[in-house]
Every structure is written in C-alpha cells, then in structure tokens.
C-alpha positions in Angstrom: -15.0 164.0 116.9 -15.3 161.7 119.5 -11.5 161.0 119.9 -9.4 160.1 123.3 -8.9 163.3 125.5 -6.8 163.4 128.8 -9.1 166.6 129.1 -12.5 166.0 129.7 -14.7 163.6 131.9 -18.2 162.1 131.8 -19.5 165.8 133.6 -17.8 167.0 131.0 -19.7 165.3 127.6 -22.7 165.3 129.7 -22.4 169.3 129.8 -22.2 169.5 126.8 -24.8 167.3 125.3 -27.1 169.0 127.7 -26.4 173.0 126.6 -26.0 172.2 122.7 -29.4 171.6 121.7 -30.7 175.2 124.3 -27.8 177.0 122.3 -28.6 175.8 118.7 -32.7 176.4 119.4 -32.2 180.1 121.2 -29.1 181.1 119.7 -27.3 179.7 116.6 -30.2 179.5 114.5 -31.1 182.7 114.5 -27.4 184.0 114.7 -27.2 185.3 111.0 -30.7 186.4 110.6 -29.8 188.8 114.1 -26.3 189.6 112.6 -27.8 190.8 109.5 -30.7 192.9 111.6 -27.2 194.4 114.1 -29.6 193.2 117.2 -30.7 190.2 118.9 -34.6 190.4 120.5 -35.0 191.5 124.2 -36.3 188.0 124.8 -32.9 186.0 124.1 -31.2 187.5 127.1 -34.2 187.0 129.2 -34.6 183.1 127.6 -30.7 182.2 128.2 -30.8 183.6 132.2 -34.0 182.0 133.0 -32.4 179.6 132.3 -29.0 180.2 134.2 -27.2 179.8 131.0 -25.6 183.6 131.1 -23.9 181.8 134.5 -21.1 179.4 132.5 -19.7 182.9 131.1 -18.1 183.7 134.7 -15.4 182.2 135.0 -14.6 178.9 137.3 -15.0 178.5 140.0 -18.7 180.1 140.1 -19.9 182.0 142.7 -21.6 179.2 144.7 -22.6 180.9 147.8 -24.1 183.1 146.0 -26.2 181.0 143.7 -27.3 178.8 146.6 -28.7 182.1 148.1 -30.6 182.6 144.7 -31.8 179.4 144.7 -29.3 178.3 141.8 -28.1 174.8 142.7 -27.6 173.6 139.2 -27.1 174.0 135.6 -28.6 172.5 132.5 -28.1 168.6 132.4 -28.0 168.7 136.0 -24.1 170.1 136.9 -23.8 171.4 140.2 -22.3 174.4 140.3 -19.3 173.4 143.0 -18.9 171.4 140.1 -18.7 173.9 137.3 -14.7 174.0 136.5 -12.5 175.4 133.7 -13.5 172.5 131.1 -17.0 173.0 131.4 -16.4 176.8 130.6 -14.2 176.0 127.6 -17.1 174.1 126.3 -19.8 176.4 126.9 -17.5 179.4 125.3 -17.2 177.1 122.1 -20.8 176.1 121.7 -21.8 179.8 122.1 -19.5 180.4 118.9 -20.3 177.6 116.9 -22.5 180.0 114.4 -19.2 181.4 113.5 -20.4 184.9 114.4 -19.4 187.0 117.8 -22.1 189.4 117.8 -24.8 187.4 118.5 -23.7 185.7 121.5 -21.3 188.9 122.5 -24.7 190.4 122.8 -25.9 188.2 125.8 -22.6 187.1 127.3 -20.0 190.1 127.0 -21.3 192.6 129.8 -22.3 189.3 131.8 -18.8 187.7 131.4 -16.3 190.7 131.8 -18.4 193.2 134.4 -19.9 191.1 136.9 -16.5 189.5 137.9 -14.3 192.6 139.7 -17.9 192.9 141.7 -17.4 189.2 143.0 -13.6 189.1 143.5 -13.3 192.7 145.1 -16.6 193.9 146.1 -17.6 194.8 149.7 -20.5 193.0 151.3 -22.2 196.0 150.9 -21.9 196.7 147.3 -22.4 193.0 146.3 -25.6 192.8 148.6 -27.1 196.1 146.0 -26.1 194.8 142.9 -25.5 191.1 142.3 -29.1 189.5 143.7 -30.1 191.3 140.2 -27.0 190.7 138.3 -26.5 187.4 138.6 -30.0 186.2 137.6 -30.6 188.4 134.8 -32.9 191.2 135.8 -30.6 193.6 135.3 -27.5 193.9 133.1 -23.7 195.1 133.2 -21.2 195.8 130.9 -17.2 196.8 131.4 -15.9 200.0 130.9 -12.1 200.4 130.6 -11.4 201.6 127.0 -11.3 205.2 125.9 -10.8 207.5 123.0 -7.0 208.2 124.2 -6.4 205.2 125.9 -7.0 201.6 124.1 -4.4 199.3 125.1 -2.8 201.8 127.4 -5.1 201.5 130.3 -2.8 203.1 132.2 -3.4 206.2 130.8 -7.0 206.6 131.2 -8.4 210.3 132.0 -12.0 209.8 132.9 -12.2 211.4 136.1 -13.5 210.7 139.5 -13.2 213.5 142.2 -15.1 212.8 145.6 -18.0 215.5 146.2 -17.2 217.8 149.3 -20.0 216.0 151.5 -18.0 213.0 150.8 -21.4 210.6 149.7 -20.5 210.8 145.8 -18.0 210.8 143.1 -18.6 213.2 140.6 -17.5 211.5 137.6 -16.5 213.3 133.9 -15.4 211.0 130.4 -16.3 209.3 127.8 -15.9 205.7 126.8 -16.1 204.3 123.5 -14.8 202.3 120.5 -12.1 204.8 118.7 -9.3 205.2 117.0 -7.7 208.2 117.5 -5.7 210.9 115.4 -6.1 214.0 117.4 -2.0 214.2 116.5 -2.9 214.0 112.6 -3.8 216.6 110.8 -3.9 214.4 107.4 -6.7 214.8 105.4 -8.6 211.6 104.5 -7.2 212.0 101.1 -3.8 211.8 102.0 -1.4 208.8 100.7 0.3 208.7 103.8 -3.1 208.5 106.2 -3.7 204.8 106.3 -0.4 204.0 107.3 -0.9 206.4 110.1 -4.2 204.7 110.9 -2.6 201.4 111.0 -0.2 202.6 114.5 -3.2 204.2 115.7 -4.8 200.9 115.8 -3.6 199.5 119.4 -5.8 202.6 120.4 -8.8 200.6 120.4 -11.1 199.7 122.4 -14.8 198.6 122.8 -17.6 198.7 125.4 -19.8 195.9 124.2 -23.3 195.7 125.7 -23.0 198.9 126.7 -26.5 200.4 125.8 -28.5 197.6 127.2 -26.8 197.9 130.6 -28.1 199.3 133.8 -24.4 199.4 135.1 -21.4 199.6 134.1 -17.9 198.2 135.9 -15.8 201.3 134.9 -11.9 202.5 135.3 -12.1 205.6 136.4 -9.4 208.2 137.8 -9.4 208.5 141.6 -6.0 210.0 141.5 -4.7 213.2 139.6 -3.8 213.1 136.1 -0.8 212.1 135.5 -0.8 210.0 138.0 -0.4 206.7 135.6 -1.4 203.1 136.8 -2.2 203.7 140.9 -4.5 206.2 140.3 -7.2 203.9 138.4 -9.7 203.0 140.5 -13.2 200.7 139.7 -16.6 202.1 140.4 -20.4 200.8 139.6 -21.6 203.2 137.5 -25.5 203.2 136.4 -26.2 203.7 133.3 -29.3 203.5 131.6 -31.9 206.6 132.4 -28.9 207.6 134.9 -28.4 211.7 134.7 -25.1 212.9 133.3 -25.2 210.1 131.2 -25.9 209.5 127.9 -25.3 206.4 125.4 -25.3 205.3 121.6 -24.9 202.9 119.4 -21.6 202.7 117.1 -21.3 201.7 113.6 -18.4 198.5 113.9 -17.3 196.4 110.8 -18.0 193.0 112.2 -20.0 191.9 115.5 -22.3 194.3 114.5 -25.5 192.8 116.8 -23.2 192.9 120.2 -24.2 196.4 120.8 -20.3 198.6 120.7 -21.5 201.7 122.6 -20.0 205.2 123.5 -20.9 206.2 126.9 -20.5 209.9 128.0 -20.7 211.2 131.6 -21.4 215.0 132.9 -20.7 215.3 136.3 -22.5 212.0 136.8 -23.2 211.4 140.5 -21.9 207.9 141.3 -22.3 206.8 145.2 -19.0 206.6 147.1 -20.1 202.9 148.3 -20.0 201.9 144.6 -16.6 201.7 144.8 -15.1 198.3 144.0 -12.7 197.2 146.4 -9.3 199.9 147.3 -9.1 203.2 145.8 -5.8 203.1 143.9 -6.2 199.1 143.4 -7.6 199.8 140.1 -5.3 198.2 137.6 -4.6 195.1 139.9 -8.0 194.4 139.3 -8.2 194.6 136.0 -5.4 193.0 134.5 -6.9 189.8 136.7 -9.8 190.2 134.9 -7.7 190.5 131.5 -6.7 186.9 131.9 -10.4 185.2 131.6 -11.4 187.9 129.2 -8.5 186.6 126.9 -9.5 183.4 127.4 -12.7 183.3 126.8 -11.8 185.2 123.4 -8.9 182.9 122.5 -11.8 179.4 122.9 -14.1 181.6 120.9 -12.1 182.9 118.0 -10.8 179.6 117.8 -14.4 178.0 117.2 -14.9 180.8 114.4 -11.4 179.4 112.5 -13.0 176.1 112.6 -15.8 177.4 111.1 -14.8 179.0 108.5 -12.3 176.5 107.5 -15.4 174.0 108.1 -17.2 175.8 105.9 -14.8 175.8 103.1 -14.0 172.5 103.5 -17.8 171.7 102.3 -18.0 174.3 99.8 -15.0 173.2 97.7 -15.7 169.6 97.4 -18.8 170.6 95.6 -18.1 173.7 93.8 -16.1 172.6 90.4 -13.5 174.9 88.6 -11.5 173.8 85.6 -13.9 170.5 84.8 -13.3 169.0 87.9 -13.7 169.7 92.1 -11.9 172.4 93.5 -10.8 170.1 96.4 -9.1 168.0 93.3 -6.4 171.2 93.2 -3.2 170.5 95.0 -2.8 174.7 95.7 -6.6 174.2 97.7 -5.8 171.0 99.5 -1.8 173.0 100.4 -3.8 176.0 101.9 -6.0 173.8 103.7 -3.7 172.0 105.1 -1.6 175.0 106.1 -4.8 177.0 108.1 -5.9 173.3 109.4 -2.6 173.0 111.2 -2.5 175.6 112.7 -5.6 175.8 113.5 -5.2 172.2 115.5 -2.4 173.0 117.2 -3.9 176.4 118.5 -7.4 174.1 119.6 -5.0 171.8 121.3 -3.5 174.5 123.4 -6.8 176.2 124.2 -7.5 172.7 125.7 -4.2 172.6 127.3 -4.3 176.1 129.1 -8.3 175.5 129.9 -6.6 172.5 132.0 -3.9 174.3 133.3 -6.2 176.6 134.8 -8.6 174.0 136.2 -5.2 172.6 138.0 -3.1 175.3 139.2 -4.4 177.5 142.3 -5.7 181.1 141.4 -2.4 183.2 142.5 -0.2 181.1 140.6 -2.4 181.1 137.4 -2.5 184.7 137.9 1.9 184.8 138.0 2.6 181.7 136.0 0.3 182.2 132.7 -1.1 186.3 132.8 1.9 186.9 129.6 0.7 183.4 127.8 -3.0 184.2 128.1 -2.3 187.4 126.2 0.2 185.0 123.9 -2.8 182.7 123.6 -5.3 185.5 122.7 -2.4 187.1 120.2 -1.8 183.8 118.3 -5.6 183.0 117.9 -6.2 186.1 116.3 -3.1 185.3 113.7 -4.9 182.1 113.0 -8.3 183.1 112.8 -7.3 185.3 110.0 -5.2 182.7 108.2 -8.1 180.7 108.3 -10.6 183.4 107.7 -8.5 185.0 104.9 -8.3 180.6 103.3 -11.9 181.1 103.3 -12.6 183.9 101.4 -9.8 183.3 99.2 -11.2 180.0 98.1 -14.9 181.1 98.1 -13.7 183.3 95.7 -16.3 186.2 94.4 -18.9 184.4 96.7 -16.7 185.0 99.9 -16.6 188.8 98.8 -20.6 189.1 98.7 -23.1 190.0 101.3 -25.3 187.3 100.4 -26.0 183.8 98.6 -23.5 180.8 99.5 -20.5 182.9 100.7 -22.4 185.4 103.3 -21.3 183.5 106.5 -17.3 183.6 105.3 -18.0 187.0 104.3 -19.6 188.1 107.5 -16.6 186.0 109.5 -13.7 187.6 107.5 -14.7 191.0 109.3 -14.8 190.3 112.9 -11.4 189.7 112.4 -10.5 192.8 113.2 -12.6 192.4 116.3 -10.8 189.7 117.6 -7.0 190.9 116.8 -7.5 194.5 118.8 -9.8 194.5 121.4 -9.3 193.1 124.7 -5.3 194.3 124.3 -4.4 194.5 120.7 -1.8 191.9 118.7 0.9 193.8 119.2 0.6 195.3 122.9 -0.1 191.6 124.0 2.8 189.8 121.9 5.0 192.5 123.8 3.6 191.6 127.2 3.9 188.2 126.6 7.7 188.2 126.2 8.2 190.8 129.2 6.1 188.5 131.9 8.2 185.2 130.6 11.5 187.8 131.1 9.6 188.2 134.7 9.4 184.9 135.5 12.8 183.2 134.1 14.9 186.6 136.0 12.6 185.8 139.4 13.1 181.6 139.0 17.1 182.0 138.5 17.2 184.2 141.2 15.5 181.5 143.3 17.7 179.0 142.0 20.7 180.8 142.5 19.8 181.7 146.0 18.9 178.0 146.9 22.6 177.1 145.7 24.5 179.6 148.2 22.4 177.5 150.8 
C-alpha cells in the first residue's frame, strides 16, 4: 500500500518489483485456468528454474557456495544471493499466492521448498555432490516424504521400514506414503450418524506428499530402528522415485489444491543406496522438526495472502452487487463482518512481518529454541483466520460463492483449500498443543537460569 515499514529496505522493494511481473506472466494468470485443469504444464517448472526463481523457496540464507559453483550469482532484479534474507523470502512466498490458489504454485515450489533443505543442512559431501548439482537448478525434482496412512501428525510413529541389506551397500526399504485419513479402528458404516464425528478426530491423521509424482526423489522418514522404537529410530534417506523398481506412484483425488499433484507413494523392497542416507542414522526427527519451522512459515505468509484475497475479493464484489435497492456494502451486518475478518486478518499480516524479521535477526540455533512452538502458533492461527475470512467470503457472495463458476468461482475454489492449510504440515490442533508445551519449555528453562544466576 506503500505505507512506512521498519521491515523492508530498498533490496527489499526492488525484489519485489523485479519478481511480480515473471510471477503474474508465468504463474498467476494462468493459476485458475491450471486449477480448474488439476495440473500445471511441464514447461512452468522448467520456465520458473531457468530462471532461478524455484531458488527464493529455500529458505534464507541460500546456499551460496553452492550456487556460485553453478554459476548462480544472482536473482531477478539483480539480488545477490549473500544477499537473499528472510524479507526477500516473505515476499517472494506472498507474490507466489497472490492468485489466491495453493495448487498452482504448490505445484512448482512444494517438493523444491520442503525436500531439498535436510540435503543442504545434513547431507554428506558425498550425497550432496550426487544430487544437488541437479536439484538445485531444476533438472531434476524432489519432493518430502514424512506423512503416512497411520501416522499424520504423529511422525513419531512412522512404520515404513528401512533394514540394511546383508552386504551392507543398500537399505531395503517397505511403506507407503500418502494423503489419508484413517479408520482402520472404525467399523462404522458410511451411513452411520455417528461416523462424521469420528472422522472429524481422525483428522490430525493427515498428511500429504505434494509433488510427489513429478519427482525423481524423494527426502523420506523412514525406520532405521525397530518398530516400536518411537522418535530415535526415524532416520532420512534419498529415495528415487520416478521409473525406480519397488516403487510405484499415483495421483490422489484432494478437495482444494487440486493442481499441486497430492500423491501416494508405495515401496516393495525398494533398493535405496546406503550412502543416500542424510546425515546420522537415528538423527531423523531432529532433522525434521528444523525443517517443520520454514515449512510452517512459508505456509503461514501464504495462507495469509489467500485471506487477503478473498476478503479483497469481496470487498470488490459487494460494493457493486445491490440487495434490497441499494449496495450491499451500504448493510451495517456486511461492513461488521468485514471489519471483523479485516482485523484479524491485519494483525496476523503484521506478525507474519514480525516473525519474517525475527528470523532475519536472531542466529539459526536460537530461532530454532526461541520461536519452533510460535512457528507452529503462527501456522495454527493463519489457518483460523483464513477461514474466517474464507468463510466472510462465501457468506457474502452468497449462492455465487457456492458455485463452480461465473463471478464467485475464485471464493469458491479458495473456501476449499481451507482444509489444506488447517491440517497438513502438523494439524490445528497438534500445533496449538505444541505451541503451549515449547513456551512451558522455555519459561521452566529461563527461571531456572534466573534462579541459578541469583544464588551467585
């Protein structure tokens, strides 16, 4: 809007004025037209990292020592990539959503953004020398793969198994990963009253592995240690995917980001190389609640842009569309539920901003101790929001908002990713609870150390 931030610099606007157009002519465009089709073309990805604009979905700082080996110095408008810090990734993160629609962006940046990380942070020489020459610019695609049938939010108790072969060289690796909600403990038939009440507990069961069946390789959780054997026997391996034997992929049906490609991956006795390990056998979880933090990030930006949009949208729509002989924007109950979703929906955009700063000024390990509970907080609360403002949207839109076409289809099409952004990537509820046990954490550890520094 063009009003004073403490936030953002003249790298900063210049960013940004230099990625919008490139977004809005490869991307947001076309971003209903794909969503309605459940696919964007093979030659987006290949457009966007051509154009080393897949890079700004890693999170800051980039890789630069890598890049400079690839021959990536820069990014559009001339950014450096020392340069590139937690501001410029907020802003590319909200420009991607500025259609209003996940799936179409999902489908470039998910895999990109969540997979390729635990290989920089953790991998050996060895296994980064393999894979991320390819990775990183684009010839070859990743996804993550944590989530399974019987274990959504509870990563912990994932059972896809990895036992090493008895010449040592392989893991031999058996599971499935997918997008599910489970009732294996239900024997309710679909027609009973009492089934969609069930269903709704079942829900933190989710999970999704987005990009999946476009990848070549997945960063997957695996078991290295025997069932049972709860959080330090998760372990991170490179799995190939694509053409790979022992494994096969589809497509699932989802109700909203429909075009970012939700996949179910099986594995028979796939045959995964022992040096594909990532990092420490056992070291599994560590790695992947880091990686937790910038994935609920770069959610919490996101699904904040959609909530602008779709209260954006409304806003337009009802000071045109007339009810009664007059405006509906000339209603007191429309301009009351406006204002209710626009506040919070400022307030949640203000603390995006502020923990997109935080980050940019605190040092990795105390990021990782100080704000792990409020990213998931963050990534809780803009789910909540985006469907009060989702929910303002189609309320007001009336019959149009509840149609699959004509002037409501975009507010129609947001309402359901709703869903996608309240449960996947830890659902509401896990993540409100985790929130309140890392601040119990930190205020039990800090009066401790103040306690301690008053005997001295």
């Amino acid at each position: 809007m063009g009003l004073p931030s403490a936030y953002y610099t003249d790298s900063h606007h210049k960013f940004q004025k230099a990625i919008r157009p490139f977004i809005q002519k490869h991307l947001l465009d076309y971003a209903i037209e794909w969503e309605r089709a459940e696919t964007a073309p093979d030659h987006v990805f290949c457009e966007f990292s051509e154009a080393n604009m897949l890079l700004p979905t890693l999170p800051a700082p980039l890789p630069v020592a890598w890049l400079k080996r690839l021959g990536i110095y820069e990014l559009l408008g001339g950014l450096k990539v020392e340069d590139f810090d937690y501001m410029h990734s907020l802003i590319f993160i909200d420009e991607m959503a500025r259609s209003g629609l996940t799936g179409p962006s999902g489908s470039l940046t998910t895999g990109f953004a969540f997979g390729i990380p635990p290989i920089i942070k953790f991998g050996d020489q060895t296994l980064q020398e393999r894979v991320l020459p390819d990775l990183l610019t684009g010839k070859k695609r990743c996804c993550i793969a944590i989530t399974e049938p019987d274990a959504g939010s509870d990563v912990a108790n994932i059972t896809t198994m990895a036992v090493k072969s008895s010449c040592g060289k392989y893991y031999i690796v058996n599971g499935t990963k997918k997008w599910h909600v489970s009732l294996s403990s239900c024997s309710l038939g679909p027609s009973h009253p009492f089934r969609k009440i069930i269903l709704s507990f079942a829900l933190p069961r989710l999970g999704r592995i987005t990009n999946g069946i476009w990848s070549d390789y997945a960063t997957m959780a695996v078991r290295t240690g025997p069932p049972g054997s709860g959080a330090s026997g998760l372990s991170l391996l490179v799995v190939p995917l694509k053409g790979y034997p022992g494994v096969s992929m589809r497509r699932l049906k989802v109700a909203g980001q429909v075009s970012a490609g939700t996949t179910y991956i099986e594995l028979d006795d796939v045959e995964v190389p022992a040096e594909n390990l990532i990092g420490v056998e056992g070291m599994g979880m560590r790695y992947i609640m880091t990686n937790f933090n910038h994935e609920r990030l770069v959610v919490a930006i996101g699904v904040t842009r959609q909530a602008r949009v779709a209260l954006a949208t409304t806003f337009e729509y009802v000071m045109k569309r007339e009810a009664f002989g007059k405006p509906l924007m000339d209603q007191p109950v429309v301009r009351h539920r406006l204002a209710k979703a626009g506040g919070l929906l400022e307030s949640q955009w203000a603390w995006v901003e502020q923990f997109a700063y935080q980050m940019l000024r605190m040092p990795k390990e105390d990021a990782d101790r100080e704000l792990g509970g409020m990213t998931g907080l963050l990534k809780a609360q803009a789910g909540m929001i985006f469907h009060e403002c989702a929910s303002t949207a189609v309320l007001l839109f009336g019959g149009n908002g509840y149609t699959r076409s004509g002037q409501g289809e975009l507010v129609e099409m947001i309402y359901r990713e709703v869903p996608g952004a309240r449960i996947p990537g830890g659902s509401e509820d896990v993540l409100l609870d985790l929130a309140v046990r890392q601040l119990v954490k930190i205020y039990q550890a800090k009066t401790k150390a103040l306690e301690a520094k008053a005997k001295i």
